[in-house]
N, C-alpha and C positions, 0 to 999 in steps of 0.2 A: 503493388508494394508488398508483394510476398517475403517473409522473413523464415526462412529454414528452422530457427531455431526456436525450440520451445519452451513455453513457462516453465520455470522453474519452481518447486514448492507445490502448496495446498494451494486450490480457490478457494480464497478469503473472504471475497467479497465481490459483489458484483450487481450492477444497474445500468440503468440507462442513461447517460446525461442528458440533459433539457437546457433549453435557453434561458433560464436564470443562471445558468451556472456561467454564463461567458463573458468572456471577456472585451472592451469596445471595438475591438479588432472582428468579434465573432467568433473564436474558436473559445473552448473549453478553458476558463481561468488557473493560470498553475495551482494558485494557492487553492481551487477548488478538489484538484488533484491530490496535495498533498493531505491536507483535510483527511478525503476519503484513503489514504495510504495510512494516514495514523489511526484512523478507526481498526482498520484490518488489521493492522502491525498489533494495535492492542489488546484484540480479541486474541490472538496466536500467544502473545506476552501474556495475559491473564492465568489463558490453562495452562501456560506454560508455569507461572512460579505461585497457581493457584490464589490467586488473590490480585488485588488491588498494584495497579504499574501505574506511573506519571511519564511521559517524556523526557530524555532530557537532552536529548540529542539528535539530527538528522545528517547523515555524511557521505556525501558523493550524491547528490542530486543530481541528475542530470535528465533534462528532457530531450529528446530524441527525433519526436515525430509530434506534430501540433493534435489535440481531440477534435471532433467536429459533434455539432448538436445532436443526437439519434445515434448516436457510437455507442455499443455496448462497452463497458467499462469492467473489464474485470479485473483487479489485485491477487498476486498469488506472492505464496511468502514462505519461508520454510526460518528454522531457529539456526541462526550461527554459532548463537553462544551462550553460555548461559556462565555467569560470574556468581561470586556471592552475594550481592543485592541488583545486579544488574544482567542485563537480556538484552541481546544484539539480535536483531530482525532482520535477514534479509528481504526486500519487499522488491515485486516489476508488478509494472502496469503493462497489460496488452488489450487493442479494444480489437473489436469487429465491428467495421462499419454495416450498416443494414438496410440504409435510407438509399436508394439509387446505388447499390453498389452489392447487388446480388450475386453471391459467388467469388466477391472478395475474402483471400485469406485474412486473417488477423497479424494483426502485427503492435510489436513493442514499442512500447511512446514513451517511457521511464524507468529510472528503478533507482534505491537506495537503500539505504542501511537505517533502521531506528532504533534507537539505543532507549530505554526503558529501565525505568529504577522501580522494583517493588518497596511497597508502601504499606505502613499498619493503619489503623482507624487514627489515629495521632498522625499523621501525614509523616509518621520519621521511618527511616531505611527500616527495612527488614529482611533478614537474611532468605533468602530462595532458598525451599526444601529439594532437599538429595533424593532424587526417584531411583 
C-alpha cells in the first residue's frame, strides 16, 4: 500500500497507537483519530495567533485507509488561514505500520480542515495579532 505522495505541512504530532484506542471491529477508533488531529491542529493554532484557540469547526473529514494497533501515527499540518479571530488548519494523518510489516512504506489514512477561534482568559473572541 505505497502512496507516492507526501505529507504535507509540519510533524505535529506523533505516537503509537495501542489497543485501548480501538474500536470493536479492532482497528483504531475514528473518534480516537480525530481527538489526536485536534490536539495537533491546536498546538500549530496556539503559536499561530499566540494564545489560547477553542474549536469550532471540522470540515471534509474523510477517512481513507483503517489504523491498526502498533501503527505509527503521525499528524502533519501546515496554517491555511488566518482570519481576525479565527485559523483554518489544514491537518493529514499518515501511519507507518511496524508490527509484521518491515519495509512497509507509510501511507495516508485521513486529513481535514480545523477551524479554531482565538480566545481571551474571559472565554470571549479575540482578535489574532498581525506578524
Amino acid at each position: 500500500m505505497e502512496d507516492k505522495k507526501q505529507p504535507q505541512g509540519d510533524l505535529l504530532l506523533r505516537t503509537q497507537t495501542m489497543p485501548a484506542d480501538t474500536n470493536p471491529n479492532g482497528d483504531i477508533f475514528g473518534g480516537w483519530v480525530m481527538s489526536q488531529m485536534d490536539i495537533a491542529g491546536s498546538i500549530l493554532a496556539k503559536e499561530a495567533t499566540c494564545g489560547r484557540v477553542v474549536t469550532i469547526a471540522v470540515e471534509g473529514m474523510k477517512f481513507i485507509e483503517p489504523i491498526q494497533v502498533g501503527d505509527i501515527f503521525c499528524c502533519y499540518g501546515y496554517v491555511e488561514k488566518i482570519g481576525n479571530t479565527s485559523i483554518t488548519v489544514k491537518l493529514e494523518v499518515w501511519v507507518k505500520p511496524i508490527l509484521n510489516a518491515c519495509g512497509v512504506a507509510r501511507y495516508q489514512v485521513t486529513e481535514a480542515r480545523f477551524v479554531y477561534v482565538a480566545i481571551d482568559e474571559n472565554h470571549k473572541k479575540r482578535q489574532i495579532p498581525k506578524k
